[in-house]
mmJSON file of the N, C-alpha and C atoms, coordinates in Angstrom:
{"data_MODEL":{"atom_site":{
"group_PDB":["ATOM","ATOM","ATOM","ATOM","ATOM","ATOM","ATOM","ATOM","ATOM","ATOM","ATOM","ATOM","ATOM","ATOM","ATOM","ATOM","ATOM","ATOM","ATOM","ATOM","ATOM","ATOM","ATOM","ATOM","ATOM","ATOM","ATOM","ATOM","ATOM","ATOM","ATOM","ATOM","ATOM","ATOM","ATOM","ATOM","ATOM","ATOM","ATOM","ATOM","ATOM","ATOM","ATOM","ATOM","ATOM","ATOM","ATOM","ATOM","ATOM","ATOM","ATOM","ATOM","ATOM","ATOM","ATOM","ATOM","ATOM","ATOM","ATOM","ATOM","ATOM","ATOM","ATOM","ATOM","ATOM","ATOM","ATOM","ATOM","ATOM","ATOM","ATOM","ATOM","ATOM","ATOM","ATOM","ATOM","ATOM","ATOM","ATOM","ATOM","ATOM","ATOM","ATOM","ATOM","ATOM","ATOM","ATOM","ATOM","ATOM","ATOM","ATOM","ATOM","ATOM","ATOM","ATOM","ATOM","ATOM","ATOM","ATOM","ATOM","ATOM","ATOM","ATOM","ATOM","ATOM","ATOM","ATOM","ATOM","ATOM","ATOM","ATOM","ATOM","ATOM","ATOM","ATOM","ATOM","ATOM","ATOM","ATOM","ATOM","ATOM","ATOM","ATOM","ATOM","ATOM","ATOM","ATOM","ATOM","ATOM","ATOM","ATOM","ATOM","ATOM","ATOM","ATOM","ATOM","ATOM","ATOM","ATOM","ATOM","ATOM","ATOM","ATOM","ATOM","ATOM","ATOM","ATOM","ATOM","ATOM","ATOM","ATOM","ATOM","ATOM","ATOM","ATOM","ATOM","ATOM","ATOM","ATOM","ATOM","ATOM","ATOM","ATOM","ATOM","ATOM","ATOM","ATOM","ATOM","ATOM","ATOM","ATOM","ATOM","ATOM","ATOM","ATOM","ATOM","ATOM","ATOM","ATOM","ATOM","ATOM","ATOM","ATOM","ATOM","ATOM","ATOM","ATOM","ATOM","ATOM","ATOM","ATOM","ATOM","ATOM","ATOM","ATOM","ATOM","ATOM","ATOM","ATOM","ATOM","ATOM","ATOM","ATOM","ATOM","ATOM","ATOM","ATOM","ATOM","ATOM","ATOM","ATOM","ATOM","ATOM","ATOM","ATOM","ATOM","ATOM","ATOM","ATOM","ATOM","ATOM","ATOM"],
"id":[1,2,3,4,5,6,7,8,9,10,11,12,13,14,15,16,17,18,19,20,21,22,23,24,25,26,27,28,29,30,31,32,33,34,35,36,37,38,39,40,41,42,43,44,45,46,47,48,49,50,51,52,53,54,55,56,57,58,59,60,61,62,63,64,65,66,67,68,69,70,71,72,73,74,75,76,77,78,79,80,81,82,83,84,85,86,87,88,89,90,91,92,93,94,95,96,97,98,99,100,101,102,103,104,105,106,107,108,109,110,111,112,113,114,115,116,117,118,119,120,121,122,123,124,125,126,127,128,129,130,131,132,133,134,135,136,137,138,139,140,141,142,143,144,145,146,147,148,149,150,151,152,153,154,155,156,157,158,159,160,161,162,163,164,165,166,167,168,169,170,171,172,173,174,175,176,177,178,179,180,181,182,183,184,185,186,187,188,189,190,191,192,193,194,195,196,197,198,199,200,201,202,203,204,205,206,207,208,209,210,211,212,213,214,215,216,217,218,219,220,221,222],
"type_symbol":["N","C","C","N","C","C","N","C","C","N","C","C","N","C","C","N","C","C","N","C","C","N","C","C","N","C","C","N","C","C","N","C","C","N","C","C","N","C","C","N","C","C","N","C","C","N","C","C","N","C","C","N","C","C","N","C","C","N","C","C","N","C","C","N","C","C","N","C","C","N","C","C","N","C","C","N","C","C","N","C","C","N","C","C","N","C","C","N","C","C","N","C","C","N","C","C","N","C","C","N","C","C","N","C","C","N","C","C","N","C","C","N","C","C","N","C","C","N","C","C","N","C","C","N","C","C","N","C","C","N","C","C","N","C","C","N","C","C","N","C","C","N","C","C","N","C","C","N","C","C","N","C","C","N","C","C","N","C","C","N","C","C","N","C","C","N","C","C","N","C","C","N","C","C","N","C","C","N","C","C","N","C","C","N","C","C","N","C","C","N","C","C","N","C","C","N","C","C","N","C","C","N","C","C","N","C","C","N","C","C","N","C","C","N","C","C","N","C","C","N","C","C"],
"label_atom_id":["N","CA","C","N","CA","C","N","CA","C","N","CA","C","N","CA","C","N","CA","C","N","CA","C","N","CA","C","N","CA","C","N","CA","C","N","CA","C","N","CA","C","N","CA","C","N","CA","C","N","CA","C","N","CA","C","N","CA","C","N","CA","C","N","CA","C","N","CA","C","N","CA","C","N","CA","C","N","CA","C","N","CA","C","N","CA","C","N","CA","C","N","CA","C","N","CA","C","N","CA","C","N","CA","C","N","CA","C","N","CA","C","N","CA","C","N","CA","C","N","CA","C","N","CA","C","N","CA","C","N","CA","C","N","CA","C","N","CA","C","N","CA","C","N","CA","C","N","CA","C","N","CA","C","N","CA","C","N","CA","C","N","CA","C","N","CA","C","N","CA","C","N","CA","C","N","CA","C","N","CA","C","N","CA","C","N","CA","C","N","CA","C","N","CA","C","N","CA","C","N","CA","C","N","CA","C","N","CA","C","N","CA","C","N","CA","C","N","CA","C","N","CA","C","N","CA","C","N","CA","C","N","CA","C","N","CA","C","N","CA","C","N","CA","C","N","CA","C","N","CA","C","N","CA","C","N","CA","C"],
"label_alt_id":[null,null,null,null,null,null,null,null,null,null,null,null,null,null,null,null,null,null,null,null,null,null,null,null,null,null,null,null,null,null,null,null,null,null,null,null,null,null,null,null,null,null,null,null,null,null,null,null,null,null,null,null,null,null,null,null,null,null,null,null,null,null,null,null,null,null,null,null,null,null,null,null,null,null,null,null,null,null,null,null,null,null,null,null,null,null,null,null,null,null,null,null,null,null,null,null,null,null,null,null,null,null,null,null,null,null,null,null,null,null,null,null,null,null,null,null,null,null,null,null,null,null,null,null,null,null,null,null,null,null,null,null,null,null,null,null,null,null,null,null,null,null,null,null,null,null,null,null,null,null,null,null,null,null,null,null,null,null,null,null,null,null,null,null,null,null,null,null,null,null,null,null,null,null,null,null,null,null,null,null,null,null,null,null,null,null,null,null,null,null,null,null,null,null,null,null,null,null,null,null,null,null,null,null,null,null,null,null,null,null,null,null,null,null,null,null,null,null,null,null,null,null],
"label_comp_id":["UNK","UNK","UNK","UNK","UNK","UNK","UNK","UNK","UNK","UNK","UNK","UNK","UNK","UNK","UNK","UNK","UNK","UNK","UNK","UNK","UNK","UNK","UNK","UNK","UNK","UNK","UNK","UNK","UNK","UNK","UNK","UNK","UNK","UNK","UNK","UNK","UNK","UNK","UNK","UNK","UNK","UNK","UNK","UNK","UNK","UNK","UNK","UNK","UNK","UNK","UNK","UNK","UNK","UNK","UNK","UNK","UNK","UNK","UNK","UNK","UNK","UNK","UNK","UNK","UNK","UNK","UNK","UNK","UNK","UNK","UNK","UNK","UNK","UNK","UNK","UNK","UNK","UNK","UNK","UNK","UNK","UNK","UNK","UNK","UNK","UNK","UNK","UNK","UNK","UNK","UNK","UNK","UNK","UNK","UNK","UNK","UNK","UNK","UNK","UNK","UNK","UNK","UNK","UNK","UNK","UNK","UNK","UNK","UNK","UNK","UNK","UNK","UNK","UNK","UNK","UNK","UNK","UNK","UNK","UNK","UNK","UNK","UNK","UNK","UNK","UNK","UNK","UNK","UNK","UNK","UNK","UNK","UNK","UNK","UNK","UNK","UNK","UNK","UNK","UNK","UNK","UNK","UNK","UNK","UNK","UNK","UNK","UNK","UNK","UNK","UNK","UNK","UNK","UNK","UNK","UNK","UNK","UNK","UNK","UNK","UNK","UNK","UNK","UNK","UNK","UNK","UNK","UNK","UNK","UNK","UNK","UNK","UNK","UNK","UNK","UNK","UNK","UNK","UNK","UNK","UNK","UNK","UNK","UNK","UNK","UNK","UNK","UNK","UNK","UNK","UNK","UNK","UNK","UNK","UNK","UNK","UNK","UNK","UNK","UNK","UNK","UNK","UNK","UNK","UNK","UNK","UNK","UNK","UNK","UNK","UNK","UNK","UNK","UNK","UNK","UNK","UNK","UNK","UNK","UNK","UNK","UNK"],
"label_asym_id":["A","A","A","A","A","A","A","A","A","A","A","A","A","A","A","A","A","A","A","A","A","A","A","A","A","A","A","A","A","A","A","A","A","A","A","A","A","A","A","A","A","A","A","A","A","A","A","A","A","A","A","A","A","A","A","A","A","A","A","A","A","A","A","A","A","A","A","A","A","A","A","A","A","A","A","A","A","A","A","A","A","A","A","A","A","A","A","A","A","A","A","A","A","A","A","A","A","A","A","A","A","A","A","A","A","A","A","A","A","A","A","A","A","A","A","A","A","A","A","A","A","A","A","A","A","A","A","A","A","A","A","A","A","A","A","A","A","A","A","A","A","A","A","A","A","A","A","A","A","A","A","A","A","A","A","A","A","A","A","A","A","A","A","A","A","A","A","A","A","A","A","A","A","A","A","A","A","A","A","A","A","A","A","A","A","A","A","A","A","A","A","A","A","A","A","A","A","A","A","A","A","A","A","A","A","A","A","A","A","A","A","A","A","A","A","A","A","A","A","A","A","A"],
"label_entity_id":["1","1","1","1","1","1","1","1","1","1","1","1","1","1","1","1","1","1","1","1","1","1","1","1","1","1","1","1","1","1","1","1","1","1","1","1","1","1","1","1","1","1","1","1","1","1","1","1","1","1","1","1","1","1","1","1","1","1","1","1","1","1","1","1","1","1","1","1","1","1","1","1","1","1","1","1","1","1","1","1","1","1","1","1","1","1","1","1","1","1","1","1","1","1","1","1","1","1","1","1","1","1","1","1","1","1","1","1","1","1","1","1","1","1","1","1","1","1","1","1","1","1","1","1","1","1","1","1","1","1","1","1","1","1","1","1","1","1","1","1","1","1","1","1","1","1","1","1","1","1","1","1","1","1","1","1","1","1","1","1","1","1","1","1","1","1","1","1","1","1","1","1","1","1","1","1","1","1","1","1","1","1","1","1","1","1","1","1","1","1","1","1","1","1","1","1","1","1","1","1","1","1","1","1","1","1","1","1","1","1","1","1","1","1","1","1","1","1","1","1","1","1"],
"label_seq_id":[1,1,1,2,2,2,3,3,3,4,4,4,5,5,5,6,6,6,7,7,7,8,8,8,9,9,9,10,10,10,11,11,11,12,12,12,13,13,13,14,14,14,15,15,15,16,16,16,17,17,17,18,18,18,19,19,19,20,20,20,21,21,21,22,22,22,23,23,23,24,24,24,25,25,25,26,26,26,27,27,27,28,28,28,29,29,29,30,30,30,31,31,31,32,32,32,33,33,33,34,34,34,35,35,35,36,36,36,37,37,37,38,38,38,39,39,39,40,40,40,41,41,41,42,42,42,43,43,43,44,44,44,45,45,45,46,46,46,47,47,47,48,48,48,49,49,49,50,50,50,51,51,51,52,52,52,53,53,53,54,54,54,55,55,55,56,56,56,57,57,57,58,58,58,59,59,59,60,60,60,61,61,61,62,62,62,63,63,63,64,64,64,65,65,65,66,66,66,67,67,67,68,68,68,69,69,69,70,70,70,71,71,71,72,72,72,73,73,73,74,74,74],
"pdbx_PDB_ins_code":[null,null,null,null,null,null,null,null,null,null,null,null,null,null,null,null,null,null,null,null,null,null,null,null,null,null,null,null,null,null,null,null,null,null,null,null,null,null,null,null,null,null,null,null,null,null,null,null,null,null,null,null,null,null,null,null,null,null,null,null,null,null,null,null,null,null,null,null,null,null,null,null,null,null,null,null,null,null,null,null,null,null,null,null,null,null,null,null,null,null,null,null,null,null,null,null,null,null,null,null,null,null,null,null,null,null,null,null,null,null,null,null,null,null,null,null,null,null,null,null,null,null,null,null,null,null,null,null,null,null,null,null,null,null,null,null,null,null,null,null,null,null,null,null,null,null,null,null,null,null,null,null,null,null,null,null,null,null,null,null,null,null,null,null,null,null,null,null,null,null,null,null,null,null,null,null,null,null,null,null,null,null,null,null,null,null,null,null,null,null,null,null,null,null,null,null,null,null,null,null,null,null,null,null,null,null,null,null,null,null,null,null,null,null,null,null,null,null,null,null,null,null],
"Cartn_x":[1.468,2.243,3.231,3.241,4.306,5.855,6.752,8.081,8.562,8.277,8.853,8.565,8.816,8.27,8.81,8.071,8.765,9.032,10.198,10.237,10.391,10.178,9.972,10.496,11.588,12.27,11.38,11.158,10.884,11.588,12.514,13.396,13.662,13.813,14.352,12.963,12.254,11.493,11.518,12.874,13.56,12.701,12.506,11.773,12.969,12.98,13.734,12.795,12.7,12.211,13.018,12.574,13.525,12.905,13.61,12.826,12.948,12.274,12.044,12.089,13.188,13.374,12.259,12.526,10.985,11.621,13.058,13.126,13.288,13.548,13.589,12.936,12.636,12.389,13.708,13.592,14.26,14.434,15.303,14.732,15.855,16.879,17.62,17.683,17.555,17.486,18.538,19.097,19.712,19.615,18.67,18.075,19.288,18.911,19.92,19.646,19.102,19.026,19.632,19.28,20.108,21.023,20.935,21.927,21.748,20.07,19.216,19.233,19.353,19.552,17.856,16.668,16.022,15.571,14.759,14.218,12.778,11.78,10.752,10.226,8.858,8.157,7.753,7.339,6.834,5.424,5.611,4.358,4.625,5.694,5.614,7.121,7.198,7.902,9.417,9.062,10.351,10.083,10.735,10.89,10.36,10.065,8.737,7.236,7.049,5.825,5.527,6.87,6.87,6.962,7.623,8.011,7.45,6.994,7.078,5.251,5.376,3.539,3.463,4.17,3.551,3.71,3.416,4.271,4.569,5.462,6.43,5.772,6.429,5.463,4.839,5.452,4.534,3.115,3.129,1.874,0.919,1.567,0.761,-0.178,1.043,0.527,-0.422,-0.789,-1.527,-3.058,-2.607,-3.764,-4.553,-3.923,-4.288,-5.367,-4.501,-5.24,-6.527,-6.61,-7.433,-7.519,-5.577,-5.432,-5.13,-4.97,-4.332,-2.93,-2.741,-1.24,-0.147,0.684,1.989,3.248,4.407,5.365,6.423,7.276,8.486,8.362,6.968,7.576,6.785,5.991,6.027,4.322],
"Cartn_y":[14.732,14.108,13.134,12.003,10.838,11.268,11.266,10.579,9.813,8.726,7.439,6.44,5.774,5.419,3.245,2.329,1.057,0.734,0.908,0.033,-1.701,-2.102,-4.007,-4.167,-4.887,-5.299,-6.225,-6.032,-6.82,-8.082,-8.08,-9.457,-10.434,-9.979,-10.739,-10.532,-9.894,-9.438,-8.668,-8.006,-7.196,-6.036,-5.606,-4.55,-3.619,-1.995,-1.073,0.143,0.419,1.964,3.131,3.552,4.805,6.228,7.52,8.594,9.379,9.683,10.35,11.825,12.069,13.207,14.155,15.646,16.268,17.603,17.59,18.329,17.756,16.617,15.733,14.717,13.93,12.754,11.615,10.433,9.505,8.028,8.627,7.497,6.254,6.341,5.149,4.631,3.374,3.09,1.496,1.229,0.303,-0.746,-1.862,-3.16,-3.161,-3.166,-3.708,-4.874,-5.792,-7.104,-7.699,-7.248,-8.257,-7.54,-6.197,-5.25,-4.521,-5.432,-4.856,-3.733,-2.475,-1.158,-1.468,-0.407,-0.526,0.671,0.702,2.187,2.092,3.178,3.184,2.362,2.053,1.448,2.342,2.15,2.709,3.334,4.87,5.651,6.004,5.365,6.128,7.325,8.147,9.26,8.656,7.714,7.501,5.654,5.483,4.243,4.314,5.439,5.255,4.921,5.956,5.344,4.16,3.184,2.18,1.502,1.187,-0.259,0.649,1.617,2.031,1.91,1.935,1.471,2.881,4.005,5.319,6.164,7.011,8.032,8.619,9.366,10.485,11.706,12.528,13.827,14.791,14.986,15.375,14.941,13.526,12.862,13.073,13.165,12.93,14.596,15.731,16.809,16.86,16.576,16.256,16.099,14.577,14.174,14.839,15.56,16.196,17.2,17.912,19.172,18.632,17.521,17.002,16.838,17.085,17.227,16.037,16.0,14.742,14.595,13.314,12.904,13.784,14.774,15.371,15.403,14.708,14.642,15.448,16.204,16.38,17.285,17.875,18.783,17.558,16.256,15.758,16.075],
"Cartn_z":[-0.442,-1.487,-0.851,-1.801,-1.281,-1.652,-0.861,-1.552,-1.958,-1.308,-0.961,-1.885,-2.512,-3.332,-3.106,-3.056,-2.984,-4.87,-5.153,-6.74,-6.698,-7.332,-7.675,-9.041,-8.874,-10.016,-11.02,-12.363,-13.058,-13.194,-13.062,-12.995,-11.934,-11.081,-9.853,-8.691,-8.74,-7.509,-6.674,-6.676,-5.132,-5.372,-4.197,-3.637,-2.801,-2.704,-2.76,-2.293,-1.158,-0.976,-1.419,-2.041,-2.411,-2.2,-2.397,-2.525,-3.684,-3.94,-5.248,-5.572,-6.327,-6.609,-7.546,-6.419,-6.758,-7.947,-8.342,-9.033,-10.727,-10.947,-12.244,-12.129,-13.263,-13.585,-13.393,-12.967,-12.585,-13.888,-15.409,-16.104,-16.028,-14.776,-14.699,-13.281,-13.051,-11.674,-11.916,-10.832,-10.764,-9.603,-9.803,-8.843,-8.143,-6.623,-5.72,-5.773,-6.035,-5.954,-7.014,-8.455,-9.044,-9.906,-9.718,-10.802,-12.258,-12.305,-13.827,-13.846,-15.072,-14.829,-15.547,-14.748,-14.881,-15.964,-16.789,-17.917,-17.875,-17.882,-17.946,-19.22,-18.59,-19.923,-20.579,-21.619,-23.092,-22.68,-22.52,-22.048,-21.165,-19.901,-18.841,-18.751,-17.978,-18.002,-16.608,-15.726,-14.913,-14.729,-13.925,-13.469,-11.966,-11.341,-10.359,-11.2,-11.989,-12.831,-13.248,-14.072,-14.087,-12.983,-12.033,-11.295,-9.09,-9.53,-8.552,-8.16,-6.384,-5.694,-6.091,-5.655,-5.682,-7.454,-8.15,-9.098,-8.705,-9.404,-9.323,-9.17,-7.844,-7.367,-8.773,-9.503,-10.41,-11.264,-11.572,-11.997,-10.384,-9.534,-8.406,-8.207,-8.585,-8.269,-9.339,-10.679,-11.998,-11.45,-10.257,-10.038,-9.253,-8.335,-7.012,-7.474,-8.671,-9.165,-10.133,-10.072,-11.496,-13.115,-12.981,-14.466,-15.434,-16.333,-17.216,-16.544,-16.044,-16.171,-16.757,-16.508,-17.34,-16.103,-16.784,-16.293,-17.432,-15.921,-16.291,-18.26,-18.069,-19.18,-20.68,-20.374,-21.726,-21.682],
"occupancy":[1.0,1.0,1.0,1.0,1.0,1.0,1.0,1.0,1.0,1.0,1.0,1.0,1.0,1.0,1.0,1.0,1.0,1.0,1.0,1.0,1.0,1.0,1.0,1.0,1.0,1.0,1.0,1.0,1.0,1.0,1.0,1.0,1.0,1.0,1.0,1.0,1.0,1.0,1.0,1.0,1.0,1.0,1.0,1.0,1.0,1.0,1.0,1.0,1.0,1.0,1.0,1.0,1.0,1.0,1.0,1.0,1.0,1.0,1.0,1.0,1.0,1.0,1.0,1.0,1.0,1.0,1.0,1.0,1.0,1.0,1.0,1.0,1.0,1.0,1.0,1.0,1.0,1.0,1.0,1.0,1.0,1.0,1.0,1.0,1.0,1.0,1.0,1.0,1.0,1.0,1.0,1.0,1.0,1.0,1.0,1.0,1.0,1.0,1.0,1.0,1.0,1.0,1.0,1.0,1.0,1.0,1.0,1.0,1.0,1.0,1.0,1.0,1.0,1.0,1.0,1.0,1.0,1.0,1.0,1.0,1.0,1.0,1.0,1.0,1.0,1.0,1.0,1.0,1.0,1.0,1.0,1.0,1.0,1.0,1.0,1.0,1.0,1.0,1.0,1.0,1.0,1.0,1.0,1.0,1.0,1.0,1.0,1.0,1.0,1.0,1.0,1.0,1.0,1.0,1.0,1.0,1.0,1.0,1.0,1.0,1.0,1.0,1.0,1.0,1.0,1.0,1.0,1.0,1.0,1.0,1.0,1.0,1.0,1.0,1.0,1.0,1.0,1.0,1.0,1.0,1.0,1.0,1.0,1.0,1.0,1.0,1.0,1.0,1.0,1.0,1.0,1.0,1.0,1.0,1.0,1.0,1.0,1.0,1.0,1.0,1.0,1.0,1.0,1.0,1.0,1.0,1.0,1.0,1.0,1.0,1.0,1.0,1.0,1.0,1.0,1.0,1.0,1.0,1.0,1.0,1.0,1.0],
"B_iso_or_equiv":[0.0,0.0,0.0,0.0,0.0,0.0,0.0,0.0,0.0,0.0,0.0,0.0,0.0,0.0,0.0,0.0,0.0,0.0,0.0,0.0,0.0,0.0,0.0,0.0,0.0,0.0,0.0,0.0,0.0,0.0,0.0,0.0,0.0,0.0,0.0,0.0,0.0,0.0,0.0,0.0,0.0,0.0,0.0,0.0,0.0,0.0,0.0,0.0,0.0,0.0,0.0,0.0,0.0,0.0,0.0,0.0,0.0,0.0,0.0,0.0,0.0,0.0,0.0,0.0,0.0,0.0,0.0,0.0,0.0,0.0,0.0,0.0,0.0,0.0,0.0,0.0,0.0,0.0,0.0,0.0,0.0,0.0,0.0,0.0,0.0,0.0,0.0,0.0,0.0,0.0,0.0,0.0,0.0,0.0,0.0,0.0,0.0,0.0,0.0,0.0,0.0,0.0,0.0,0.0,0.0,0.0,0.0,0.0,0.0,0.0,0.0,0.0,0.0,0.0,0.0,0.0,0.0,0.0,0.0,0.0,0.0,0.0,0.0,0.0,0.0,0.0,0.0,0.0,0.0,0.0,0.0,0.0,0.0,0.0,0.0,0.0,0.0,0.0,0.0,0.0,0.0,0.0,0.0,0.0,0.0,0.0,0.0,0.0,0.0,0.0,0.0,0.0,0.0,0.0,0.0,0.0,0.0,0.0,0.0,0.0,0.0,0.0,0.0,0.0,0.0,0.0,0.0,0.0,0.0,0.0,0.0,0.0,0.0,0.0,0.0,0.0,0.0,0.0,0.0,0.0,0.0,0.0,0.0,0.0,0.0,0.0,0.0,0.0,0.0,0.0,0.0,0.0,0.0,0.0,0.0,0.0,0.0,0.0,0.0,0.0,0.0,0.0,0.0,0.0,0.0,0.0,0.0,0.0,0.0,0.0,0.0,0.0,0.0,0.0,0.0,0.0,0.0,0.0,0.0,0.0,0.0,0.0],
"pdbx_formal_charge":[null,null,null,null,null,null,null,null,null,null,null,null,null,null,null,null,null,null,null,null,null,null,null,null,null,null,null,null,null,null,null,null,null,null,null,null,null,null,null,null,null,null,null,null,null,null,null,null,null,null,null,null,null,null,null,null,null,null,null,null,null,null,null,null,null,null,null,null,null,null,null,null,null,null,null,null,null,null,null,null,null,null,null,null,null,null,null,null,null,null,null,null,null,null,null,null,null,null,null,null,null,null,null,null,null,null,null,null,null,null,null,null,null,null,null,null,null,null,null,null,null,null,null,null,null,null,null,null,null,null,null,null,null,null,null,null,null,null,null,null,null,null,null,null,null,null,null,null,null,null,null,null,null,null,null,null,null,null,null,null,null,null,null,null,null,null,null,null,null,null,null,null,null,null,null,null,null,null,null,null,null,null,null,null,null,null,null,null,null,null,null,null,null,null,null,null,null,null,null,null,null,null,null,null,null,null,null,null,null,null,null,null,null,null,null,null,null,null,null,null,null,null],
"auth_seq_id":[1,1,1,2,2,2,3,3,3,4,4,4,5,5,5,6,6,6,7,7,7,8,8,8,9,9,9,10,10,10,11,11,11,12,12,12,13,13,13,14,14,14,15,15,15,16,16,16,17,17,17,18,18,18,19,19,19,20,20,20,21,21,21,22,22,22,23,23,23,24,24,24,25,25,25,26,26,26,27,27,27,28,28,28,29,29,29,30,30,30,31,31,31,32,32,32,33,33,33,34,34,34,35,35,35,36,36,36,37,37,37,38,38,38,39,39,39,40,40,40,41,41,41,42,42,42,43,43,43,44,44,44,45,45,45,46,46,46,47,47,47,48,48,48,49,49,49,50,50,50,51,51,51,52,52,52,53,53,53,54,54,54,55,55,55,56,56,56,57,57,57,58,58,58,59,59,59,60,60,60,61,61,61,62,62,62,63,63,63,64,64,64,65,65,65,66,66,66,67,67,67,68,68,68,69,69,69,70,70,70,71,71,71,72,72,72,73,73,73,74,74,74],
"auth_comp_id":["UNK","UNK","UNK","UNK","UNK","UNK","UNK","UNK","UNK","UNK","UNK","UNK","UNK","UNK","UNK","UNK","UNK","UNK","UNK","UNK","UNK","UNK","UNK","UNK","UNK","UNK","UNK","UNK","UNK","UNK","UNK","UNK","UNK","UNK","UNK","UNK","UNK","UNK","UNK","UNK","UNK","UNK","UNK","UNK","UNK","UNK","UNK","UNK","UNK","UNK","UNK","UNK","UNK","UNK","UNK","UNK","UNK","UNK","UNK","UNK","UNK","UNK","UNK","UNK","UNK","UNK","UNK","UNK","UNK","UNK","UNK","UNK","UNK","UNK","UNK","UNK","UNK","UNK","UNK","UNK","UNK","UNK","UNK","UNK","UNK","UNK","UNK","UNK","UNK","UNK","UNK","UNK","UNK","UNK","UNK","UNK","UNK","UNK","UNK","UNK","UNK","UNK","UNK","UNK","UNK","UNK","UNK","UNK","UNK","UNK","UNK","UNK","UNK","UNK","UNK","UNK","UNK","UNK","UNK","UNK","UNK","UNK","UNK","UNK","UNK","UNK","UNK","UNK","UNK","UNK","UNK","UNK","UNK","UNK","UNK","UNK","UNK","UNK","UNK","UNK","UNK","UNK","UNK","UNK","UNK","UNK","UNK","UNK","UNK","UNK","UNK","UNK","UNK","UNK","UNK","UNK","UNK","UNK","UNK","UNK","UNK","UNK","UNK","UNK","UNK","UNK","UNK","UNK","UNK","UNK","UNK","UNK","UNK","UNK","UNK","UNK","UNK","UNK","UNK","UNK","UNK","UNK","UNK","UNK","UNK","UNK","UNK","UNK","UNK","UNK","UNK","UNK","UNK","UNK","UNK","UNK","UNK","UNK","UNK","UNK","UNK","UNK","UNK","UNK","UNK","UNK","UNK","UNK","UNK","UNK","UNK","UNK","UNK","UNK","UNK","UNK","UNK","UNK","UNK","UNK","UNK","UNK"],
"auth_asym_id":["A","A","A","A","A","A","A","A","A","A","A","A","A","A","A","A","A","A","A","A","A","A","A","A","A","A","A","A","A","A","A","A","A","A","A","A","A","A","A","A","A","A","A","A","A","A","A","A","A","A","A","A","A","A","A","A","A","A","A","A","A","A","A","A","A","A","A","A","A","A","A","A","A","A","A","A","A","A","A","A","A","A","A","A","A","A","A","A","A","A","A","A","A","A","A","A","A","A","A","A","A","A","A","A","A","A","A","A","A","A","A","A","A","A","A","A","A","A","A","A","A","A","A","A","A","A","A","A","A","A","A","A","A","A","A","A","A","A","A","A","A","A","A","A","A","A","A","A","A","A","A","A","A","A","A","A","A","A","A","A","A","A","A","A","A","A","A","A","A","A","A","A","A","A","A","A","A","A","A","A","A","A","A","A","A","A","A","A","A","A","A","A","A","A","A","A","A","A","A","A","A","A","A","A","A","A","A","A","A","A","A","A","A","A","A","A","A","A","A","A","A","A"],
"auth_atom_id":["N","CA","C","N","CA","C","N","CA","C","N","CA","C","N","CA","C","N","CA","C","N","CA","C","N","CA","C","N","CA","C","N","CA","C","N","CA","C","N","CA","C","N","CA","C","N","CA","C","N","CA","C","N","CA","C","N","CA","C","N","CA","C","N","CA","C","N","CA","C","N","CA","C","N","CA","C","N","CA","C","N","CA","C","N","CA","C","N","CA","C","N","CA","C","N","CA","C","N","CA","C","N","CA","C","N","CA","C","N","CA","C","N","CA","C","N","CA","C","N","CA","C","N","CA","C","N","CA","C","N","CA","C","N","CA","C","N","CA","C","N","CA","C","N","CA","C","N","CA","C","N","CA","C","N","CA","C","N","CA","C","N","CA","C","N","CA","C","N","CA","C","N","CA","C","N","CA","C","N","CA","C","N","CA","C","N","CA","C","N","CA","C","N","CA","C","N","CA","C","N","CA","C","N","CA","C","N","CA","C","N","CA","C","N","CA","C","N","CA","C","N","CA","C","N","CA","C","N","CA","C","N","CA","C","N","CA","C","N","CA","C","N","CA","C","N","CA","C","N","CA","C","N","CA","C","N","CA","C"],
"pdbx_PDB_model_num":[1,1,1,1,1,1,1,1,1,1,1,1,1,1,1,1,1,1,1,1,1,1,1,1,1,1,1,1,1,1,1,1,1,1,1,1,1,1,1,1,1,1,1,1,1,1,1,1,1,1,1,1,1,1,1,1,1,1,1,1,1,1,1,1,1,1,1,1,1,1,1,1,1,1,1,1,1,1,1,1,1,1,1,1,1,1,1,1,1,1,1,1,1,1,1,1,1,1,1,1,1,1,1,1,1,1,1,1,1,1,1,1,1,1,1,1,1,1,1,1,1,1,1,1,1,1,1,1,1,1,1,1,1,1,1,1,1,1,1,1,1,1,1,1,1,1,1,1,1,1,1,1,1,1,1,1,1,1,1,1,1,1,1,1,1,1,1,1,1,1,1,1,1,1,1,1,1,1,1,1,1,1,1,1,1,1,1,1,1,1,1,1,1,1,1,1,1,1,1,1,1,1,1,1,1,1,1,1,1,1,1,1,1,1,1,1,1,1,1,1,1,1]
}}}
């Protein structure tokens, strides 16, 4: 399983490695580049799901096991 996750601002472009917390979902993030507070899109459960290369260790553990996508309880 990944941690790490690179997010990409919808707005500005900036790119941000971050790590991702394995006990919650992450639904506010704030662009170091330009200060956009970032919110998941519509369907997804964090803002790794959205803007992030990797998901969030739970969709990941989902996949691992072969299950449908479930985050964080939805």
């Amino acid at each position: 399983m990944k941690l790490t996750s690179v997010l990409t601002c919808p707005h500005c472009g900036h790119r941000a490695s971050e790590t991702m917390p394995t006990d919650a979902c992450q639904f506010f993030y704030e662009c170091t580049g330009c200060g956009t507070l970032l919110r998941p899109k519509a369907g997804d459960c964090c803002v790794y799901c959205s803007y992030g290369d990797v998901p969030c260790p739970p969709i990941q553990e989902a996949q691992e096991r072969g299950e449908p996508s479930s985050c964080c309880g939805t």
